[in-house]
C-alpha positions as CSV (number, residue, x, y, z in Angstrom):
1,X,60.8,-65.6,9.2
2,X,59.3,-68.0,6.9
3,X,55.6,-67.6,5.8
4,X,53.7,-71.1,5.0
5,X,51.1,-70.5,2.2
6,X,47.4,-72.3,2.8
7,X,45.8,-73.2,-0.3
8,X,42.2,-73.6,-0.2
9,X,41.4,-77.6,-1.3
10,X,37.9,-78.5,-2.4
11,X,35.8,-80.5,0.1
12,X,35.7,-84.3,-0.8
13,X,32.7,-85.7,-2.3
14,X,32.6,-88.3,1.0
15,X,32.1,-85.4,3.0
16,X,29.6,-83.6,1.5
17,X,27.7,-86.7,1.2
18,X,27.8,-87.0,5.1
19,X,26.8,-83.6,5.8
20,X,23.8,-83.7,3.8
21,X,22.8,-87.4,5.1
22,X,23.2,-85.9,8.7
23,X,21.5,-82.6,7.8
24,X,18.7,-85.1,6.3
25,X,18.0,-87.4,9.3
26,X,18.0,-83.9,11.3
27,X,14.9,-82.8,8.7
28,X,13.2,-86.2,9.2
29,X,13.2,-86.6,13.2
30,X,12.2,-83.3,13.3
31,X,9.0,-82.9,10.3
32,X,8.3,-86.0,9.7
33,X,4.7,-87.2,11.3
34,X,4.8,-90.7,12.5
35,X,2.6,-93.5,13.7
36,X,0.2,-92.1,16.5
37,X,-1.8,-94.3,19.2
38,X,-5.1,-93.3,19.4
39,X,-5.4,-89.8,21.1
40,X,-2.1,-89.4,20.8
41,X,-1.0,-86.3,18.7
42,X,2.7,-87.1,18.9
43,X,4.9,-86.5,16.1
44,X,8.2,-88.3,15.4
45,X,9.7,-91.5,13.5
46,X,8.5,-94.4,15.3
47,X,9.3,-97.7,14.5
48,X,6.4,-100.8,15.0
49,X,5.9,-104.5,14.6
50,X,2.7,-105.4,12.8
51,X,0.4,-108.8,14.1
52,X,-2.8,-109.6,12.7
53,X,-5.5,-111.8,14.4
54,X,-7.9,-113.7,12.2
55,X,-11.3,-114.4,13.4
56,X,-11.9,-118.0,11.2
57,X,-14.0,-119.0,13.6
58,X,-18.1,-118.9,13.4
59,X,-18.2,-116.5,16.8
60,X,-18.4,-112.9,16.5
61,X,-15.5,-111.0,19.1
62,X,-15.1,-107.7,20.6
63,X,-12.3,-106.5,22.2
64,X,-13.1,-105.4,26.0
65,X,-9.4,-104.6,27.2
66,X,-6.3,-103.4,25.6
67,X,-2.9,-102.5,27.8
68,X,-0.3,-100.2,27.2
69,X,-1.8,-98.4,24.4
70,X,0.4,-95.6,24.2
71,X,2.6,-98.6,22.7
72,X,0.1,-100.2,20.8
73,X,-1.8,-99.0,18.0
74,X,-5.2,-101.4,17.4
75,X,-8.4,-101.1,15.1
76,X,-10.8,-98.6,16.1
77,X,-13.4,-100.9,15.3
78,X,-13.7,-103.3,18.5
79,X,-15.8,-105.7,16.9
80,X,-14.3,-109.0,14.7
81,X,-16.5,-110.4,12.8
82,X,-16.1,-114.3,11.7
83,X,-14.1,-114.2,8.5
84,X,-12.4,-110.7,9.7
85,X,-8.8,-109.8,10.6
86,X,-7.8,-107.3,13.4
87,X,-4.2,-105.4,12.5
88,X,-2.2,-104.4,15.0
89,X,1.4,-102.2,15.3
90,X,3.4,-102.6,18.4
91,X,6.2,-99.9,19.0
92,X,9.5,-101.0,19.0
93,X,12.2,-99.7,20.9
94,X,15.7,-100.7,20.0
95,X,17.2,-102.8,22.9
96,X,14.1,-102.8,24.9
97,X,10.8,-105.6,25.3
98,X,8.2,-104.0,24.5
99,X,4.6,-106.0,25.0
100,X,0.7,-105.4,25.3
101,X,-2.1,-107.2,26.3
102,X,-5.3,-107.7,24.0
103,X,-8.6,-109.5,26.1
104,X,-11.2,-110.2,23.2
105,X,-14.4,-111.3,25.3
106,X,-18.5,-111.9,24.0
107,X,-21.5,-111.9,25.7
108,X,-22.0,-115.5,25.5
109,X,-18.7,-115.8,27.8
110,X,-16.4,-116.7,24.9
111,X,-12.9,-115.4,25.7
112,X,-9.8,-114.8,23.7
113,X,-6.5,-113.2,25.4
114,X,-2.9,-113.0,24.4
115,X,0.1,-110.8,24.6
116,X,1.9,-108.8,21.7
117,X,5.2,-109.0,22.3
118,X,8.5,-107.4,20.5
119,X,12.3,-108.8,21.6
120,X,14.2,-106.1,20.8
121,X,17.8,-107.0,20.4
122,X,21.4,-105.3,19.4
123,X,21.2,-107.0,16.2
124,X,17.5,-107.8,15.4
125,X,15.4,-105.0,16.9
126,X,12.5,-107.2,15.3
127,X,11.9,-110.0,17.1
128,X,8.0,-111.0,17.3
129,X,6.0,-113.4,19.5
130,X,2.2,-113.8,20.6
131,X,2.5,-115.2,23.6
132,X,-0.3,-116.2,27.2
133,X,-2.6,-117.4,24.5
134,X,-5.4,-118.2,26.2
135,X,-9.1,-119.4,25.1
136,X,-12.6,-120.5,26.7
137,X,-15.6,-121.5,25.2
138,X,-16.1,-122.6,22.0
139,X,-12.7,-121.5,20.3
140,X,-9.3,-122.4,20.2
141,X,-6.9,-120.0,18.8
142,X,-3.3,-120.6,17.4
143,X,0.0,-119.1,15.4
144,X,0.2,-119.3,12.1
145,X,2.4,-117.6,9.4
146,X,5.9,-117.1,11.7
147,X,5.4,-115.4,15.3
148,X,3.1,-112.5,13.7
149,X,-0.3,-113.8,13.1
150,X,-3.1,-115.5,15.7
151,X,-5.8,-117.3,14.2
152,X,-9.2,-118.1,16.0
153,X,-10.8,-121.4,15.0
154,X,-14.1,-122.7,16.4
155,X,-13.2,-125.5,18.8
């Protein structure tokens, strides 16, 4: 009968590494607090696309319709003032489209709509566009700085 002796080897440096990265994106998903939609108290790592619209026009806007806000985070303060920018974060989801409407409107019948809009694919989850710009009244809005930036002129 032949006995085979086991010696004990000292785990490799690699593979303590791993462990500890795995044990650490365990500890993140789980405590870390991450962006929240208004009235959402969600918590979790969420990933977002920022846009920005810039009122440079002389008309004062208000937002009057946001859709799928448990997607989209937007200012709490409705009202863009000429000179003022509005910051948005859309959620992005890896391999998925993810959009929202925004419908800026004022009481003089001036109206400002686009969508938000994030192409998520399998090698560039961040793929940004505004798109269904559309205007009437007195203003005329464009893209400016890439696919992540709107900017309202006066017409």
């Amino acid at each position: 009968m032949s006995h085979k002796r086991f010696e004990n080897k000292p785990a490799s440096p690699v593979s303590i590494i791993l462990i500890l990265f795995i044990l650490l994106m365990i500890a993140i998903g789980c405590f870390t607090p991450g962006s929240s939609g208004p009235g959402d108290g969600g918590v979790g790592i969420r990933l977002t696309q920022g846009f920005d619209v810039v009122n440079n026009s002389s008309i004062r806007l208000g937002i009057s319709l946001v859709t799928d806000t448990d997607r989209l985070d937007y200012p709490r303060n409705l009202s863009l003032a000429p000179g003022g920018t509005h910051h948005f974060e859309l959620q992005v989801i890896p391999l998925e489209t993810t959009s929202a409407s925004v419908v800026y409107f004022t009481p003089r019948a001036t109206y400002l709509s686009f969508t938000l809009e994030n192409r998520s694919e399998f090698f560039n989850w961040y793929n940004p566009y505004i798109t269904n710009i559309s205007t009437r009244g007195p203003i005329k809005a464009r893209e400016i700085s890439g696919r992540v930036k709107l900017e309202v002129i006066n017409a």
